[in-house]
NUTOR-220305 format. One record per atom (N, C-alpha, C): residue in one letter; y, x, z. Coordinates in steps of 0.2 Angstrom, whole numbers, plus 5000, padded with zeros to 4 digits. Layout:
N
aYXZ
...
//
This chain:
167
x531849124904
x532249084908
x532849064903
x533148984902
x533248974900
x534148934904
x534548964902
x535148934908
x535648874903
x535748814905
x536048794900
x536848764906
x537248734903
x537948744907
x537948654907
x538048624912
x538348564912
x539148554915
x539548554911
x540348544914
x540448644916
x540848624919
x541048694922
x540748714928
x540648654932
x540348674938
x539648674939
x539248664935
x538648634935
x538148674930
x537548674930
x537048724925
x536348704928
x536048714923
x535248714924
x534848774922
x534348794925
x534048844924
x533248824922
x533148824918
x532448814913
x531948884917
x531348874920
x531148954920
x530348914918
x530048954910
x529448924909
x528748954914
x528348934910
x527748954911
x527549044912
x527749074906
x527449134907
x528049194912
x528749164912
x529149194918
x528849174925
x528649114926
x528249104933
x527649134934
x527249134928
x526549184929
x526849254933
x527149274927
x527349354928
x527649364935
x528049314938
x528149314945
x527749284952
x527049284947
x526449244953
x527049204957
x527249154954
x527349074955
x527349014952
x527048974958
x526848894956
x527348874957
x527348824951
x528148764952
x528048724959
x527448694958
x527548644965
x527448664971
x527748744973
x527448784978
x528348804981
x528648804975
x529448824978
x529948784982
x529948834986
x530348814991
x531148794988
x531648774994
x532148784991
x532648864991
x532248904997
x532348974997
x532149004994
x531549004989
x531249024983
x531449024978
x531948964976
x532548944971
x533048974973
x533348994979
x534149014978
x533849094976
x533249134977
x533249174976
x533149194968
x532849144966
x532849134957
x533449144956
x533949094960
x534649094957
x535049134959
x534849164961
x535249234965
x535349264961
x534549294956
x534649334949
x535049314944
x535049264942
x535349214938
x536249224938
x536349214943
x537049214947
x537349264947
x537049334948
x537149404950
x537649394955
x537649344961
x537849344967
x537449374971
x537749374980
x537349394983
x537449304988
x538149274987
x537949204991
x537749154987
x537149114988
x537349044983
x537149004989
x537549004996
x537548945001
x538148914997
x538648934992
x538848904988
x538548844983
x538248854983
x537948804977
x537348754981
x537548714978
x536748654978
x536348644973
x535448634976
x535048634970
x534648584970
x534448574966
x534048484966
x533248544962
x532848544965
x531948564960
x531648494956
x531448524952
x531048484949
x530548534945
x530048524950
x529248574947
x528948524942
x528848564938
x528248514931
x527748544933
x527248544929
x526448584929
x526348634927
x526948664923
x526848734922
x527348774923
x528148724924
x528948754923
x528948744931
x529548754930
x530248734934
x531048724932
x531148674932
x531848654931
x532248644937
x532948684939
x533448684945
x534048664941
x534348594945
x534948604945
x535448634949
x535848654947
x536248704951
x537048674950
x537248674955
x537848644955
x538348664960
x538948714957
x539448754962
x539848724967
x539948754971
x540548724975
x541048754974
x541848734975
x542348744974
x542848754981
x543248824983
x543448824986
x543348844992
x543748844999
x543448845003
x543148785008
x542748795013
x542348725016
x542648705021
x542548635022
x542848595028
x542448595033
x542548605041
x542048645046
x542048545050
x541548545053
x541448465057
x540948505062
x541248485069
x540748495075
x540348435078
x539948425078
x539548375080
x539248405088
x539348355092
x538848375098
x538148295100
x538148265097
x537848215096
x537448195090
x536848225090
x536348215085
x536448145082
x536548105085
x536348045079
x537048045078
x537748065078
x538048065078
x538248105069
x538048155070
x537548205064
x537348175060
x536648145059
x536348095057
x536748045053
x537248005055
x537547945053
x537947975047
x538348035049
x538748085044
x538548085040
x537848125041
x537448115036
x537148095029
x536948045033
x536747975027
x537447955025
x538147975027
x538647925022
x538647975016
x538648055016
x538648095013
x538248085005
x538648095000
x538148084996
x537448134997
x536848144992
x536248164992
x536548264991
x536948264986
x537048314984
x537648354986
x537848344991
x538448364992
x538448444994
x538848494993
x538748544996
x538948585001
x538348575007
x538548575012
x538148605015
x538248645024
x537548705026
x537948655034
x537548675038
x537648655044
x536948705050
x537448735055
x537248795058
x537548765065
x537148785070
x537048765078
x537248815079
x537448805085
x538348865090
x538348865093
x538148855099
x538448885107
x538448795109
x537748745108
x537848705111
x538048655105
x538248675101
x538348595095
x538248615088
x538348575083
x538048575077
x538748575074
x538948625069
x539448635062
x539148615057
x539548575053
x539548575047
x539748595041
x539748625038
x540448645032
x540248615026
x540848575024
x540648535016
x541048565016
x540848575008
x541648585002
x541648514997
x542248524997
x542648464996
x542248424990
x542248364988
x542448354982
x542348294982
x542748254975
x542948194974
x542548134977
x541848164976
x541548084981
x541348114986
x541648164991
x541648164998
x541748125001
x541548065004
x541848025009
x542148045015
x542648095014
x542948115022
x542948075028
x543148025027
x543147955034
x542547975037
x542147965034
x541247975038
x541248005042
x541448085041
x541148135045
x541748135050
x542548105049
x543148115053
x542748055059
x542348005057
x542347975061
x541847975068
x541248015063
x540748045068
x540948115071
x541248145067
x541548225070
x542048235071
x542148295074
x542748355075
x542948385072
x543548355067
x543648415063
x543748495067
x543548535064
x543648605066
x544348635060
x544848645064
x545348695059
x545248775059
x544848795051
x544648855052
x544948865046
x544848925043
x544948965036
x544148955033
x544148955027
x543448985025
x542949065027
x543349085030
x543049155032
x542649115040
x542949105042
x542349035047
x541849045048
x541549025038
x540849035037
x540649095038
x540849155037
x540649225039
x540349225046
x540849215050
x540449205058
x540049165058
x539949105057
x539449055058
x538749075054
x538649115049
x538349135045
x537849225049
x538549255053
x538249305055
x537949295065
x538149215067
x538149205073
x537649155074
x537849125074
x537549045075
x536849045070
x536548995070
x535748985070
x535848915063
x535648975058
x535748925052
x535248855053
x535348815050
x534948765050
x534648725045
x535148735040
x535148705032
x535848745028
x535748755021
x536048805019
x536348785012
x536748755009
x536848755003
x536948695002
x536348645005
x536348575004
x536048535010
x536348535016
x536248515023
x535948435020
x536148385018
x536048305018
x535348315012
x535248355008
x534648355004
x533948395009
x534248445012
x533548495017
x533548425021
x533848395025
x533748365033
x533648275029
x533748275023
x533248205021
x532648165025
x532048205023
x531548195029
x531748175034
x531948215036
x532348175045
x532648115046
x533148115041
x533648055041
x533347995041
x532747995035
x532447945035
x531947925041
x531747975043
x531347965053
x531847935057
x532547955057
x532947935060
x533147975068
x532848045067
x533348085072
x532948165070
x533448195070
x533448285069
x533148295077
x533148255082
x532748305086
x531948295087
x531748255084
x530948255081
x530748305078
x531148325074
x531048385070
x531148445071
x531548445077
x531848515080
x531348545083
//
C-alpha cells in the first residue's frame, strides 16, 4: 500500500496487486464501503464519514482518492425529494456530505468548503441549527442513506431523475 499526500487535506492510497490478492480482493468488485474499510486501516480512525473517495479499479490495483473534510457539518432537512434531488445536482460531484432519513424527512450534512454552493441547498432546504454532535444522533437514530459522499453514492439516481425509483 502505497499513501501519497496531495495538499493537506487530500491523499491517495495506491494498494497493488499482491496486497489485494492477500486480502481475496478484486479491484472492479469494491464497493465504496469496502474502501472506507481499506481507509479505515490507513487512517487508524474509527469515522471516515469524514472523508470522500473517488475509486478507480485498474486490472490488478486500486487507486482511492481520499479527501478530508474539515470542521464541523452543516445540517439541511429536505421533506421533498426532488427538492433533494435539485440540491443535489447543484452540489459539486465531490463534496463531502452523508444524508440520513428521520422521522419523515431527509438530513443532509455538508461540511463546508470553498466550492460549496450554499444558495442551492438554502434554497431547496431547511437549514437545520445544530452543533456537529447532531451527527452522533443521526448516525446512531436515523436511517443512513449515503455516508461520506451523499451526491457521488445517489449520482445514479440523479441522473434517473428521482430517489424514489430507487427507494
Amino acid at each position: 500500500m502505497d499513501i501519497q499526500a496531495i495538499g493537506s487535506r487530500a491523499f491517495t492510497v495506491y494498494i497493488g496487486e499482491p496486497e489485494l490478492r492477500s486480502r481475496n480482493i478484486e479491484p472492479q468488485s469494491v464497493t465504496e464501503r469496502d474502501a472506507r474499510e481499506l481507509v479505515r486501516g490507513v487512517l487508524d480512525c474509527p469515522d471516515t464519514g469524514l472523508v470522500s473517495l473517488e475509486l478507480y479499479p485498474g486490472r490488478h490495483e486500486l487507486l482511492i482518492f481520499v479527501r478530508r473534510s474539515a470542521g464541523d457539518p452543516e445540517f439541511y432537512e429536505f421533506t421533498d425529494l426532488e427538492a433533494l434531488l435539485l440540491a443535489l445536482s447543484a452540489l459539486p460531484r465531490d463534496a463531502a456530505s452523508s444524508l440520513y432519513y428521520d422521522n419523515g424527512v431527509y438530513i443532509l450534512a455538508v461540511w463546508p468548503d470553498g466550492d460549496l454552493p450554499a444558495h442551492a441547498l438554502c434554497e431547496f432546504a431547511t437549514p437545520v441549527p445544530r452543533r456537529g454532535t447532531y451527527l452522533l444522533h443521526l448516525r446512531e437514530h436515523a436511517r443512513p442513506i449515503a455516508e461520506g459522499n451523499a451526491v457521488q453514492a445517489l449520482s445514479p439516481l440523479l441522473r434517473r431523475g428521482s430517489l424514489a425509483k430507487g427507494s
